[in-house]
N, C-alpha and C positions, 0 to 999 in steps of 0.2 A: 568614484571612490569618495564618503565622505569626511571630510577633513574631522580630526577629533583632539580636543586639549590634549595634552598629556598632563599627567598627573601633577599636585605641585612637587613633590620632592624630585622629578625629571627634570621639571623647572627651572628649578635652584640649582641642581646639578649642571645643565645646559647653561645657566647664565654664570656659573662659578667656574664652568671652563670657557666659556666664551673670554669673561673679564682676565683670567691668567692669561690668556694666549694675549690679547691686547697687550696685557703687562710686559711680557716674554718679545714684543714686536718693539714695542718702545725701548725697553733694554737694547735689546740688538742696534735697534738704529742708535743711540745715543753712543754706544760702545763705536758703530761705526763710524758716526762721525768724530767723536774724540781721537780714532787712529787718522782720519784720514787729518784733522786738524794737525797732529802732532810729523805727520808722513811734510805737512805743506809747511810748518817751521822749522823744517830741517834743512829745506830746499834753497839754495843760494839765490835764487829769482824770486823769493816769497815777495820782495816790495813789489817788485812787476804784477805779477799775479791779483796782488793786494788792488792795484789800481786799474787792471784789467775789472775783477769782478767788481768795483764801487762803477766802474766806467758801463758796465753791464748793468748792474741792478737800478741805475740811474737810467737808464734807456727804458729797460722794462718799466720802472715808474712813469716815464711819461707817457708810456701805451697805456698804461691803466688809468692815467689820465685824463689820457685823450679818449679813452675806451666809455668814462663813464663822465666827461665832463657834459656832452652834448645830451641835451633833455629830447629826445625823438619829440616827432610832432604829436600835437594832439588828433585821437583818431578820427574824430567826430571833424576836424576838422580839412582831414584828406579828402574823408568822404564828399565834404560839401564841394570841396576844389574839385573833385572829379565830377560831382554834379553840375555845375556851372560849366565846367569844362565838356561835360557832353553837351550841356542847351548850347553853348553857342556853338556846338559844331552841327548840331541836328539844326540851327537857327532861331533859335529861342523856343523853340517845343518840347513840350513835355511830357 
């Protein structure tokens, strides 16, 4: 079957409800979290809570720390390590 543009005024149409519904997804989640913020300053454990998640999001930060502080080796340079590492086990043949 082959694939065919659709017209521009489909387009426009297809990209003016795409951009609403985006709109409509972000409302929703902003509306959701303003309840759920207001739900967590009602709560008589909000300080606990409060230093649970800082105690949490501090943890995650240092995975993504650790996640992207180490530079991988260079590839050209595995390779050669595996190449040395075969001669000497073949005994210096190549």
């Amino acid at each position: 079957m082959p694939h065919t543009t659709p017209p521009a005024g489909r387009r426009d149409q297809q990209a003016l409800l795409i951009v609403a519904g985006m709109a409509d997804l972000a409302v929703t989640a902003v509306g959701s979290a303003a309840g759920a913020v207001r739900s967590l300053l009602r709560r008589s454990d909000a300080a606990e809570l409060v230093k649970e998640a800082e105690a949490d999001l501090e943890a995650r930060g240092r995975l993504v720390l650790d996640r992207y502080d180490s530079v991988p080796p260079a590839y050209l340079e595995v390779l050669a390590q595996r190449v040395l590492a075969r001669q000497a086990a073949d005994g210096g043949d190549v």
